[in-house]
Backbone as a chain_set.jsonl record, in Angstrom:
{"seq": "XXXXXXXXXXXXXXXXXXXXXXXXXXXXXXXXXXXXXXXXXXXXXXXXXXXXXXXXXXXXXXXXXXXXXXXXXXXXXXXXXXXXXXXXXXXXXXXXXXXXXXXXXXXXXXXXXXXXXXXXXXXXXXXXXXXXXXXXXXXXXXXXXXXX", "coords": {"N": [[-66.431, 24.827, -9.081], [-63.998, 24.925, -6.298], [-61.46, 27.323, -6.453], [-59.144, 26.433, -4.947], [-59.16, 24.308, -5.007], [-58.207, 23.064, -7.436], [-55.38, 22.576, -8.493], [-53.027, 22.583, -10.411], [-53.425, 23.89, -13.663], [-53.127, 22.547, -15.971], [-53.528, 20.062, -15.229], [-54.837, 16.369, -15.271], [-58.437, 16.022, -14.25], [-61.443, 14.542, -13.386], [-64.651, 14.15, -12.998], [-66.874, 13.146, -11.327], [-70.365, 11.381, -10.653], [-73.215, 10.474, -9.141], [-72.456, 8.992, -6.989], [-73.416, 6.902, -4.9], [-74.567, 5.375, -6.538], [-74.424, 2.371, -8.395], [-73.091, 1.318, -11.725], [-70.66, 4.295, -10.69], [-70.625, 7.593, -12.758], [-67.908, 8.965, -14.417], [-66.563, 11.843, -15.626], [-64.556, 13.225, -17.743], [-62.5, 16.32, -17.296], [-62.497, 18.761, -19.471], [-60.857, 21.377, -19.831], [-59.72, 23.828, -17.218], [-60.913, 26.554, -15.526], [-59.208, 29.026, -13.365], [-60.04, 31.475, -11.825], [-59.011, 34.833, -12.087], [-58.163, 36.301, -10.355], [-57.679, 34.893, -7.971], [-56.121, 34.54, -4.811], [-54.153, 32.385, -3.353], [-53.808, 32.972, -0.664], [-55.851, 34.004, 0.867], [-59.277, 34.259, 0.547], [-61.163, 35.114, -0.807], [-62.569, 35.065, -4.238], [-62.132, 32.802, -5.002], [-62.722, 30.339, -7.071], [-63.183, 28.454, -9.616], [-63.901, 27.607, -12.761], [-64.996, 23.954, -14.72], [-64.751, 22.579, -17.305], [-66.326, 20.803, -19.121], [-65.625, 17.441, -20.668], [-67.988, 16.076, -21.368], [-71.448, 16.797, -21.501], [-73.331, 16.522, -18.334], [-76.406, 15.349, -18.281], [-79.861, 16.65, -16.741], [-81.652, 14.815, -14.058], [-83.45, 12.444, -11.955], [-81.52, 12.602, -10.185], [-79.761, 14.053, -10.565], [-79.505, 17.44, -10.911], [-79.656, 21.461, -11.527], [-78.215, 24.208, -10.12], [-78.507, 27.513, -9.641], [-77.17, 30.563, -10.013], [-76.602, 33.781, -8.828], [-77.119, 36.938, -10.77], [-74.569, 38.511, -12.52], [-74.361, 40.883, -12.187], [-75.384, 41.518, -9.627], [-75.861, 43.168, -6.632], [-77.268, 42.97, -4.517], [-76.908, 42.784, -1.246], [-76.845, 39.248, 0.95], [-80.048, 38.321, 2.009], [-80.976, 38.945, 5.454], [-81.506, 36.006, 7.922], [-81.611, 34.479, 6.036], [-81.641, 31.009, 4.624], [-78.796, 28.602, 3.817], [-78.208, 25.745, 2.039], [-75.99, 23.041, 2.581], [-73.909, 21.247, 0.741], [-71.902, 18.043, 0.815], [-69.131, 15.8, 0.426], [-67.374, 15.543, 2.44], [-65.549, 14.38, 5.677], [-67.084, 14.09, 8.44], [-66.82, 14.328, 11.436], [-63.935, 15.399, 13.632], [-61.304, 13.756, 13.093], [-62.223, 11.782, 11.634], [-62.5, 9.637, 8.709], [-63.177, 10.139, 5.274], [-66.636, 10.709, 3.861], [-66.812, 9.379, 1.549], [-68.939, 8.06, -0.305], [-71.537, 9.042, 0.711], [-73.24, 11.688, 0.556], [-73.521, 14.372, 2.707], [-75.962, 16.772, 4.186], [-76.664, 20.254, 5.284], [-78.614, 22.961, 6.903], [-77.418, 25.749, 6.525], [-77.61, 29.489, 8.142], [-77.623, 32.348, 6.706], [-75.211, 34.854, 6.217], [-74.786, 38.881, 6.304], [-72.839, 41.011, 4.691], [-71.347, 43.126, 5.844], [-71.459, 41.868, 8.695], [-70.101, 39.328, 8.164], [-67.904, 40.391, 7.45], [-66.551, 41.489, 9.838], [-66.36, 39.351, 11.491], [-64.528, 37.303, 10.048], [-62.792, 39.045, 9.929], [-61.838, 39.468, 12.768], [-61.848, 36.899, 13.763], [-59.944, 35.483, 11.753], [-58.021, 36.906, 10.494], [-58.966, 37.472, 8.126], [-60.012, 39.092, 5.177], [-62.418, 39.739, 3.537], [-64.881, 40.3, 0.657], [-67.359, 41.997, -0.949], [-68.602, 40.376, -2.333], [-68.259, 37.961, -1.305], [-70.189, 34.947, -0.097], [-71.061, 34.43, 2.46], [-71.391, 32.123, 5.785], [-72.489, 30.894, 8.715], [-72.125, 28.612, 11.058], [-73.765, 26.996, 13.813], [-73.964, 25.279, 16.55], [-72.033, 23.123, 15.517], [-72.388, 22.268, 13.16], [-71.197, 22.373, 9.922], [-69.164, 23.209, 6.764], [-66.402, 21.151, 6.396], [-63.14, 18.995, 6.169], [-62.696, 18.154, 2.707], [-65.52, 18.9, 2.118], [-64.945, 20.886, 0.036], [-64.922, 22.623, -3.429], [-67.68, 20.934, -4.404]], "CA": [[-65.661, 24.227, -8.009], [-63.425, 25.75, -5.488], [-60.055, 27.644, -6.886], [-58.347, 25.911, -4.09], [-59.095, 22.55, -5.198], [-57.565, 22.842, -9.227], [-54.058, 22.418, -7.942], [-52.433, 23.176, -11.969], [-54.559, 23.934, -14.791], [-53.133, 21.036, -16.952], [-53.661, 18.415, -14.665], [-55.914, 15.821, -15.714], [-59.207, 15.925, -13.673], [-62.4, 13.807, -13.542], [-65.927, 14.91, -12.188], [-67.726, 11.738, -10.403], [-71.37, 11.568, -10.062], [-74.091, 9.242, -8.802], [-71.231, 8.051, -6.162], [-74.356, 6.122, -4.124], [-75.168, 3.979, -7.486], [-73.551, 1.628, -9.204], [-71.595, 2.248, -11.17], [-71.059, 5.765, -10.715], [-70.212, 7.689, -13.893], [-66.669, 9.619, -14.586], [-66.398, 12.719, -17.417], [-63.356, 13.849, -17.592], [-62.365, 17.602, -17.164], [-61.822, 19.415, -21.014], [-59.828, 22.486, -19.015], [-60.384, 24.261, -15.877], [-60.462, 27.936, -15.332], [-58.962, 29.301, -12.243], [-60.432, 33.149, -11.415], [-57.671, 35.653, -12.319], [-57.778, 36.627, -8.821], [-57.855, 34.449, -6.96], [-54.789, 34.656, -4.168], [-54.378, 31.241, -2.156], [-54.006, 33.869, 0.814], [-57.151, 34.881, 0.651], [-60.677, 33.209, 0.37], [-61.788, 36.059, -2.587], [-62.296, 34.406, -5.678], [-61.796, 30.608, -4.62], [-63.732, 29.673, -7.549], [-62.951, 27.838, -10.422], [-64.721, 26.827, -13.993], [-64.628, 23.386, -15.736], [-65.474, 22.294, -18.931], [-66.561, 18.717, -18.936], [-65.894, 16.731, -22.204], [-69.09, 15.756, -22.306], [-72.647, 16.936, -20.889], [-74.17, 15.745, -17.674], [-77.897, 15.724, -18.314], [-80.493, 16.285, -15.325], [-82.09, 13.841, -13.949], [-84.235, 12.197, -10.805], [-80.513, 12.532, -9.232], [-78.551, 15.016, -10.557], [-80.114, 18.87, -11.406], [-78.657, 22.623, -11.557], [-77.806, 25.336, -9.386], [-78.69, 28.867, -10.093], [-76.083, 31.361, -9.345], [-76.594, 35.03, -8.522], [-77.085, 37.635, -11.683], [-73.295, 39.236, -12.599], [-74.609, 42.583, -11.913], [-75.954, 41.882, -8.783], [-75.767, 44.279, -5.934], [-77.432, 43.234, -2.939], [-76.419, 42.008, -0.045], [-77.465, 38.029, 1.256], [-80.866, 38.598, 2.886], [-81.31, 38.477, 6.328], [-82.862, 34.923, 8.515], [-81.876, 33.083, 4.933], [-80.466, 29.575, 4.814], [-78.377, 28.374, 2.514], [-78.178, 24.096, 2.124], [-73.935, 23.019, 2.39], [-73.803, 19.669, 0.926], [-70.301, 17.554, 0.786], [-68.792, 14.315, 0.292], [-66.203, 15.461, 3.444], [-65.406, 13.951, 7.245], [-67.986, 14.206, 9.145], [-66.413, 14.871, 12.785], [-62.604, 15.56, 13.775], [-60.651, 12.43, 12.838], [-62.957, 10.802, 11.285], [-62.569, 9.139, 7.681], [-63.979, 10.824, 4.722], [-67.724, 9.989, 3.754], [-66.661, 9.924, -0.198], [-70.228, 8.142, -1.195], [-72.305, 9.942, 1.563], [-73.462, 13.114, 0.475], [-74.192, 14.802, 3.678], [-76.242, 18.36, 3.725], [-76.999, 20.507, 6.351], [-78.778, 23.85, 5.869], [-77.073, 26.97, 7.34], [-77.841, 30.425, 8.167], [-76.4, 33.417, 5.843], [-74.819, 36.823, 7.014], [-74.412, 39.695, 5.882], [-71.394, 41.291, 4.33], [-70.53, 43.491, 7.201], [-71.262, 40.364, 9.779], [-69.067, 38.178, 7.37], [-66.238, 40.965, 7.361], [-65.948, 41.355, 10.854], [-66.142, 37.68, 12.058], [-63.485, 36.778, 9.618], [-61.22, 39.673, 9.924], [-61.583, 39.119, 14.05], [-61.41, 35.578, 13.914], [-59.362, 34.572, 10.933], [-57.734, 37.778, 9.945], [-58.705, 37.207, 6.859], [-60.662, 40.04, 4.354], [-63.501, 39.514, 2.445], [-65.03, 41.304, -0.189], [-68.801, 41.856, -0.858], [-69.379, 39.704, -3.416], [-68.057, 36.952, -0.152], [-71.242, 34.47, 0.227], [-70.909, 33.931, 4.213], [-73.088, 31.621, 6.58], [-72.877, 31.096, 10.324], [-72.362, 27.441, 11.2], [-74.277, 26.698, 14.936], [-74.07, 23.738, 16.666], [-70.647, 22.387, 15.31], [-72.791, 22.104, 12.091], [-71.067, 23.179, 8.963], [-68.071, 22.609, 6.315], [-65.094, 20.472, 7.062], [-62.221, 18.943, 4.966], [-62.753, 17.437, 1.712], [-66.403, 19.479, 1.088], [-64.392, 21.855, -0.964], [-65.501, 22.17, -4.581], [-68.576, 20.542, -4.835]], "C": [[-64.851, 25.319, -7.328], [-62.003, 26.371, -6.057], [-59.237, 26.367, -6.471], [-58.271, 24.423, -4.378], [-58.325, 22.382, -6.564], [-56.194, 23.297, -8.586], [-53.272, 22.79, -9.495], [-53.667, 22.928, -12.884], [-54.509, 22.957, -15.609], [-53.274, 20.133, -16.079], [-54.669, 18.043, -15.024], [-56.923, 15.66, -14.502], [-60.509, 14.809, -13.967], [-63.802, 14.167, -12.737], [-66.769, 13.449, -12.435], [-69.188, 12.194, -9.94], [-72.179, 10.518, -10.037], [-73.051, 8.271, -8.07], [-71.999, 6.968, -5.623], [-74.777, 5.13, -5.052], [-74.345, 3.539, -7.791], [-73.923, 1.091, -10.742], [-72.02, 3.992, -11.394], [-70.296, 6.168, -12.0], [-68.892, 9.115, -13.636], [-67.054, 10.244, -15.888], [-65.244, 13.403, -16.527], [-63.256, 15.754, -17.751], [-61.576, 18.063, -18.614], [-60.875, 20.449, -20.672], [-60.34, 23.293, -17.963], [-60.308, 25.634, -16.163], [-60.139, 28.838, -13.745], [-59.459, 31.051, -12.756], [-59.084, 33.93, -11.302], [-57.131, 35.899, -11.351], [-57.941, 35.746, -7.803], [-56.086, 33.78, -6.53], [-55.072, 33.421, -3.194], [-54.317, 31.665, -0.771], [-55.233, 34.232, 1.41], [-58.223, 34.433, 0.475], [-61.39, 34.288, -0.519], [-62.067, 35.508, -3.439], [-61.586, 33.135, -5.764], [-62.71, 30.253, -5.318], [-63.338, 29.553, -8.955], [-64.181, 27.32, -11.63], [-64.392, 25.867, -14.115], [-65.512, 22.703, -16.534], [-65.594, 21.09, -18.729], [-65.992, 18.161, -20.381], [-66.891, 16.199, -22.522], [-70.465, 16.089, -20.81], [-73.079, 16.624, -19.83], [-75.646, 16.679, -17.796], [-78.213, 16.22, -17.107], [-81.404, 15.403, -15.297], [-82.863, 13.793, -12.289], [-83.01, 12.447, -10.099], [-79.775, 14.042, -9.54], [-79.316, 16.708, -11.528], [-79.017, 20.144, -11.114], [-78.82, 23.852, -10.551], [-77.89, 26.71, -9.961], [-77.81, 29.941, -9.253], [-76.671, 32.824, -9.278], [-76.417, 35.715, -10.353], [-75.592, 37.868, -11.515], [-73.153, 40.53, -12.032], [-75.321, 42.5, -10.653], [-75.94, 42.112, -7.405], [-75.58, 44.018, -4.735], [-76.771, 42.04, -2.182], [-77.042, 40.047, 0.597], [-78.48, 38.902, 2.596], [-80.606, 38.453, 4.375], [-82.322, 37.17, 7.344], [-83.036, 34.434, 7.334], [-80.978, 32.203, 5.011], [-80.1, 29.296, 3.677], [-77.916, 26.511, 2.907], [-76.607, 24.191, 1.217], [-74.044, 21.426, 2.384], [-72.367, 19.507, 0.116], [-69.975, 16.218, 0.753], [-67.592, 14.269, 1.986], [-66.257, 14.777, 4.455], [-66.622, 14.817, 7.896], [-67.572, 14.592, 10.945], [-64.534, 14.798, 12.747], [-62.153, 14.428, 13.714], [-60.93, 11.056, 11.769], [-62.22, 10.388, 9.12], [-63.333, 9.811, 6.351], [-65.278, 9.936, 4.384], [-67.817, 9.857, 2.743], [-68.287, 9.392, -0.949], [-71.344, 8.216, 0.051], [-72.365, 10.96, 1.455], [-74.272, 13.507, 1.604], [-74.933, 16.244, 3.385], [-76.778, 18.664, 5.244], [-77.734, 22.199, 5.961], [-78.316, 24.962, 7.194], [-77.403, 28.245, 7.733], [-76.965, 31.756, 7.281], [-76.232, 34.717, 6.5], [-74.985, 37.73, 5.732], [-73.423, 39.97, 5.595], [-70.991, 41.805, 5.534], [-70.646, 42.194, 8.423], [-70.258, 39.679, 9.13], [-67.737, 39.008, 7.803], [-65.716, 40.943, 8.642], [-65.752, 40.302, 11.366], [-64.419, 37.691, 11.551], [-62.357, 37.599, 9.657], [-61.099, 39.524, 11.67], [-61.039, 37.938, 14.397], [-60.173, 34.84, 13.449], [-57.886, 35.666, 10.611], [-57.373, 37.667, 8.317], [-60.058, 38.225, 6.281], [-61.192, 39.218, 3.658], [-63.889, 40.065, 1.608], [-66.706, 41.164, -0.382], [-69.336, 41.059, -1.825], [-69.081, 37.769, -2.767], [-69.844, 36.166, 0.116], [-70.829, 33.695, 1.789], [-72.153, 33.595, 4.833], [-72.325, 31.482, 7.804], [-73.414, 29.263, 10.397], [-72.735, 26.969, 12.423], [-74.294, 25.143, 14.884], [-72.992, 22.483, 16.238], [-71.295, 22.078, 13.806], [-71.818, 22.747, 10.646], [-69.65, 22.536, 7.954], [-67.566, 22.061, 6.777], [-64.294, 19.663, 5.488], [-62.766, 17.794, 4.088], [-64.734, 17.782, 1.045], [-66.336, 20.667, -0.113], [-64.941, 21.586, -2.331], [-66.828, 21.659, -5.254], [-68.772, 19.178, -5.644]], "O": [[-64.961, 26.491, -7.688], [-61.217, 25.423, -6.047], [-58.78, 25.511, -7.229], [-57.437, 23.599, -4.001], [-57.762, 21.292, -6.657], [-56.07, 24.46, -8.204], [-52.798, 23.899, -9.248], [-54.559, 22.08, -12.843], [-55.527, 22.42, -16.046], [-52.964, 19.049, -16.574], [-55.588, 18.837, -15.22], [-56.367, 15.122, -13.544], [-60.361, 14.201, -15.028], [-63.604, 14.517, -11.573], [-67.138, 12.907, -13.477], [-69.364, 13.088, -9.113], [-71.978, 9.596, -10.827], [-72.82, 7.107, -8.4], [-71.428, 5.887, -5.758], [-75.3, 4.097, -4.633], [-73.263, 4.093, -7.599], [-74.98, 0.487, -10.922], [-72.956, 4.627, -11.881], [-69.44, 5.4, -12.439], [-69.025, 10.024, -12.816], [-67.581, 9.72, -16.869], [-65.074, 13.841, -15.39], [-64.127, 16.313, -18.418], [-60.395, 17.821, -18.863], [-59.87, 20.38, -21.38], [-61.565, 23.388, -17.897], [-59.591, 25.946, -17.113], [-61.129, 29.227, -13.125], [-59.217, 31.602, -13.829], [-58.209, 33.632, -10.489], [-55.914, 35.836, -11.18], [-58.418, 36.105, -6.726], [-55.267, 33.112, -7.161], [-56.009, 33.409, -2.396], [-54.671, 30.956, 0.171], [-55.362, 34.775, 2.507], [-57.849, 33.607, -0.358], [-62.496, 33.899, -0.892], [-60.924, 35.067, -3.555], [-60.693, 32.685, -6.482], [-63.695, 29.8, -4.736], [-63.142, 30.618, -9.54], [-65.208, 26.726, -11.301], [-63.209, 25.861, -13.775], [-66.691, 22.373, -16.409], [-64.799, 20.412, -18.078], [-66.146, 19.018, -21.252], [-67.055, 15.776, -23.667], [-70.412, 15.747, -19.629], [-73.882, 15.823, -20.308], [-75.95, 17.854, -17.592], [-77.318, 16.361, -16.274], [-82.02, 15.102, -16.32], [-82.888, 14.772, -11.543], [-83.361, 12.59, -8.927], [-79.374, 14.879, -8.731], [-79.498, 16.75, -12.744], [-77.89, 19.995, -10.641], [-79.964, 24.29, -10.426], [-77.144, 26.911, -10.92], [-77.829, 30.064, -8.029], [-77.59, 32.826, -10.098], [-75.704, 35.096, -11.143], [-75.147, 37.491, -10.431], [-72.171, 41.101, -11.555], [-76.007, 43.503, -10.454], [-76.023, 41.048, -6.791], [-74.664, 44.313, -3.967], [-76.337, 40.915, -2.433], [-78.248, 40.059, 0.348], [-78.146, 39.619, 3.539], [-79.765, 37.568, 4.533], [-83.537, 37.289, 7.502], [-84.129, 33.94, 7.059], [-79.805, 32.364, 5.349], [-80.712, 29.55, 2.64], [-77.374, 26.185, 3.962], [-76.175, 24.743, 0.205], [-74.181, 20.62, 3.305], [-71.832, 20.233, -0.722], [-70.849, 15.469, 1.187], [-67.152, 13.236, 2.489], [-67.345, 14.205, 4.399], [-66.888, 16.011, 7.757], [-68.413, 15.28, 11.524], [-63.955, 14.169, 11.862], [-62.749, 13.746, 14.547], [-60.353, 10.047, 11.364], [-61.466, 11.191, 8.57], [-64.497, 10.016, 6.696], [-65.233, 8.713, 4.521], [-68.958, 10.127, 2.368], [-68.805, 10.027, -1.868], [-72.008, 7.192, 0.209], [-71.605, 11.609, 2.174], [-75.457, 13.182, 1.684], [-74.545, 16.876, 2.402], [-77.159, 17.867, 6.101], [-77.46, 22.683, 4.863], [-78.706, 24.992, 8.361], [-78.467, 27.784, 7.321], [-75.748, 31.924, 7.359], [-77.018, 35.404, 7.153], [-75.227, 37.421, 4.565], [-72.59, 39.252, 6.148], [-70.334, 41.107, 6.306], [-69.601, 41.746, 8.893], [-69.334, 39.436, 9.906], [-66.753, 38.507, 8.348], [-64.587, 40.484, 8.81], [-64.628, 40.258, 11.866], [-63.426, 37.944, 12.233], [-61.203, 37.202, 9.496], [-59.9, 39.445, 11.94], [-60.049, 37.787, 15.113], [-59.504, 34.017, 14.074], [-56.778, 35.139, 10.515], [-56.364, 37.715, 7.615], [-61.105, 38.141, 6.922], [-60.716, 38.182, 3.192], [-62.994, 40.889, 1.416], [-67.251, 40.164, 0.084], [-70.535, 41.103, -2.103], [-69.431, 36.732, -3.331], [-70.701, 36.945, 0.531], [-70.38, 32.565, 1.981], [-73.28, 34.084, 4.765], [-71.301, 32.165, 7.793], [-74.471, 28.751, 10.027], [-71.905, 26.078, 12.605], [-74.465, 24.264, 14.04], [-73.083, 21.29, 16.526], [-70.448, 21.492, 13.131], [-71.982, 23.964, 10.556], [-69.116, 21.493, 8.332], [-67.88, 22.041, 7.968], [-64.644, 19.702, 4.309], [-63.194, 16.731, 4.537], [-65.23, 17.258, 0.048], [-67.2, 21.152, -0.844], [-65.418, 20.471, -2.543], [-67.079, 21.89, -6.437], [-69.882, 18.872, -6.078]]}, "num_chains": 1, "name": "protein.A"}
């Protein structure tokens, strides 16, 4: 999940899935781990562990995500998409879509494209291990797809 979303490490959490069935199932959060570094100033290391208290299998609904090696180097290809799915608002004002998982699939940058955007735009630093995409078309995050 996102740093930014584990607001204190003891707080009690809950991880919700199969929101679209009924009923949907709750496991509670065993402890979180916030990233040593990670500065709420900063979009670096906005990424968080947690421990479930108990297993979610996979299934026809729910499967796993493969993350990047520890040791690994390169840069996000060029002309690759990366699929941004969210439970969030769907346009400015709007209401959140909490059992609508929307997805959309984006385009990825490069580190130097990522650094300059965001230090032009945002003035905000990145670092190379930053996974940046390029949202066209008004397409892309918005509030409450944080976390996952």
């Amino acid at each position: 999940t996102a740093a930014h979303c584990v607001k204190k490490r003891e707080q009690i959490y809950g991880v919700k899935y199969h929101l679209t069935y009924r009923p949907s199932i709750t496991i509670l959060v065993r402890i979180s781990i916030i990233h040593p570094n990670y500065n709420a100033g900063n979009i670096a290391n906005d990424i968080a562990l947690l421990r479930l208290a108990k297993e979610i299998l996979p299934s026809k609904h729910v499967g796993y995500v493969k993350l990047p090696d520890i040791d690994s180097k390169t840069d996000a290809p060029p002309c690759r998409v990366a699929l941004l799915m969210g439970y969030g608002i769907t346009s400015t004002g709007s209401l959140p879509a909490m059992n609508n998982l929307q997805c959309v699939e984006i385009p990825t940058l490069s580190f130097k494209e990522c650094h300059t955007i965001y230090l032009r735009n945002h003035n905000l630093q990145t670092s190379p291990k930053t996974m940046c995409t390029l949202t066209p078309n008004g397409k892309g995050p918005c509030h409450g797809d944080s976390g996952g």
